[in-house]
C-alpha positions as CSV (number, residue, x, y, z in Angstrom):
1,X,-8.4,30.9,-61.7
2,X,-7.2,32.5,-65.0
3,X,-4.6,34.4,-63.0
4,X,-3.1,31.3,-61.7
5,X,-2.9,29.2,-65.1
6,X,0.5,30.6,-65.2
7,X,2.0,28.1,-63.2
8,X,0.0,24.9,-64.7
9,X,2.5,23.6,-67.8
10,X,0.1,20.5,-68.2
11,X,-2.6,20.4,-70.9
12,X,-5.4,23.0,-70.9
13,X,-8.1,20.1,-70.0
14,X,-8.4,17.9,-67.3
15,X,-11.0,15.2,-67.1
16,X,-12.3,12.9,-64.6
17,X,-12.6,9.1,-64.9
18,X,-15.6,7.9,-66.5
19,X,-16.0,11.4,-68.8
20,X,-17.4,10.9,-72.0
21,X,-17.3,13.7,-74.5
22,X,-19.5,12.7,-78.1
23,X,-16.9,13.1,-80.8
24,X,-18.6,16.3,-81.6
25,X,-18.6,17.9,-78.8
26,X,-15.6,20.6,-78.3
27,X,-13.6,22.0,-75.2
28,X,-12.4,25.2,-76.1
29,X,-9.7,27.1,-73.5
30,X,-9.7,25.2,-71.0
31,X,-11.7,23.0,-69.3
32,X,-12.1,20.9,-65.7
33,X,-14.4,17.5,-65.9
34,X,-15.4,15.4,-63.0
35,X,-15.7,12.2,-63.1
36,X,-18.5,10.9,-65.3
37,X,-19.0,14.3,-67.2
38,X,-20.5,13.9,-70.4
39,X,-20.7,16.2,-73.0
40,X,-23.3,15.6,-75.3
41,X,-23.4,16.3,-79.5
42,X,-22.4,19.9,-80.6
43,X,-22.0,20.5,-76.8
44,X,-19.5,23.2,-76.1
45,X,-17.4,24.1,-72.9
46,X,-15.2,27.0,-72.8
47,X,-12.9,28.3,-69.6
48,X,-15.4,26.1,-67.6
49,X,-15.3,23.6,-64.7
50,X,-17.8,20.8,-64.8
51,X,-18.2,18.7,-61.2
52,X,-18.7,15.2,-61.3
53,X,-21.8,13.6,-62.8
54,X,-22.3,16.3,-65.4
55,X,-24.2,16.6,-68.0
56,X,-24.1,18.7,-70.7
57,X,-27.3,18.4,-73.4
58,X,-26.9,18.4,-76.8
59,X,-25.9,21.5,-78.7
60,X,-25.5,23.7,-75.1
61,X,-22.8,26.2,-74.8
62,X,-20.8,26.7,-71.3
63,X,-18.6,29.8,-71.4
64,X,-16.7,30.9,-68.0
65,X,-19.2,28.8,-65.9
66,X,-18.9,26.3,-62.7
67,X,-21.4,23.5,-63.2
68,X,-22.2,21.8,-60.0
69,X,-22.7,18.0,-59.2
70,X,-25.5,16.2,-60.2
71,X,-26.6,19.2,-62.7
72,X,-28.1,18.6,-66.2
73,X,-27.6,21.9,-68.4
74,X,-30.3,22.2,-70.7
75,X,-29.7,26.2,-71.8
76,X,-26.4,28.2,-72.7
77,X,-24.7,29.2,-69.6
78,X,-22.0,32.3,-69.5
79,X,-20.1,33.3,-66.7
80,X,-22.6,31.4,-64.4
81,X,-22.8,29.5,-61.3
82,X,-25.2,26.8,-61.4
């Protein structure tokens, strides 16, 4: 994916309808969000992609990860596939 973000002049985050990301969370990078992604308090998301219906829990850290649909992410994830 990296290699290919060459050729991608938009912004480094693209969200899905329906995403809500708590004022505190951060996306670092850059970032994919399907629809209905929400990124709880002091969540973090870094060079990740996040399907649709998402969840990230408060205060967890995704780093180089694909989140699939219907996931809740309750632990730190780096470079992971879950």
């Amino acid at each position: 994916m990296l290699a290919n973000r060459e050729f991608v002049k938009a912004e480094p985050f693209l969200l899905g309808p329906h995403c809500w990301l708590h004022p505190q969370a951060t996306l670092k990078g850059w970032a994919v969000a399907g629809k209905n992604a929400v990124l709880e308090e002091r969540a973090k998301v870094k060079n990740s992609i996040l399907w649709d219906h998402v969840k990230i829990k408060e205060g967890v850290k995704v780093t180089d990860s694909i989140v699939t649909s219907w996931r809740e992410v309750e632990s730190d994830l780096v470079g992971a596939v879950a």
